[in-house]
N, C-alpha and C positions, 0 to 999 in steps of 0.2 A: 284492444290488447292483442299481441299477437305470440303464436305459440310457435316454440319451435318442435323439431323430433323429438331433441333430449325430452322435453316437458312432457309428450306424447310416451313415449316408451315409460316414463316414470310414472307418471298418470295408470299407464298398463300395469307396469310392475306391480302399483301398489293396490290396484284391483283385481289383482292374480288374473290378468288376461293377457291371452299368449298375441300378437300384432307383429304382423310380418311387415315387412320395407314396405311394400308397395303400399299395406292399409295404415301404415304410420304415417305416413306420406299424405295419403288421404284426410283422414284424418285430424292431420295440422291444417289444413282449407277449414274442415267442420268445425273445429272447435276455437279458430280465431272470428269465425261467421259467428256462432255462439255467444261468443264473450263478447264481440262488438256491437250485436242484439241487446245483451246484460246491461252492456254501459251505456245505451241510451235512456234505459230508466232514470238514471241520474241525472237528466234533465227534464226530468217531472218536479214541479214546484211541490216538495210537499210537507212545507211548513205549515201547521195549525191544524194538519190533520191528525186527529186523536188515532194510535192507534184500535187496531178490531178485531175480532174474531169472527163476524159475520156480518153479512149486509143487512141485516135484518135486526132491530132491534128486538130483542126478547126477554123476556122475564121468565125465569122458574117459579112456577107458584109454590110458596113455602107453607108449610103444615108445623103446627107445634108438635116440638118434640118431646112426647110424653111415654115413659113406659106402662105398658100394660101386660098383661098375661095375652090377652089377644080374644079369649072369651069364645072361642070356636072349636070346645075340645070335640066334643060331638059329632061336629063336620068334621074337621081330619081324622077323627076315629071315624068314623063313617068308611072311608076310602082301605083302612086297613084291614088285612086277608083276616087278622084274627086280633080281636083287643077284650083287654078285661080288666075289671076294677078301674075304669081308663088311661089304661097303659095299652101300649104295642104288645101284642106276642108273636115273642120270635124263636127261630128253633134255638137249642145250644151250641153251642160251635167248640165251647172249651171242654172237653170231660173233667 
């Protein structure tokens, strides 16, 4: 595929990047090299290939999903500057 300037300037425009003659110019070379690299994937056979998310097969090991209280009041009161009746205490904030 090959790019002209207009394509080049618009490409610019629409990326708020300012591109002067000479790097437009440039430019159109890069990004028909680009897209001519692009289109050679298309001749990769790639029927029957499932797609992936990673080369690696993996599994997430799954846990029942059960509610509990958590039964750790004592440790996370533990870490608090001040607790009582097992609650937080905190200063006032609202008069």
């Amino acid at each position: 595929m090959q790019v002209d300037e207009a394509t080049v300037r618009r490409i610019a425009r629409l990326a708020r990047i300012r591109v002067g003659d000479e790097e437009a110019r440039h430019l159109v070379a890069e990004l028909s090299a680009i897209l001519s690299w692009v289109e050679q994937l298309d001749e990769v056979a790639t029927d029957g290939v499932a797609p992936m998310t990673s080369v690696i097969e993996a599994r997430i090991k799954m846990r029942d999903d059960v509610v509990n209280d958590g039964d750790d009041a004592a440790r996370v009161l533990a870490n608090a500057p001040r607790a009582e009746d097992g609650y937080f205490v905190v200063p006032k904030v609202v008069e």
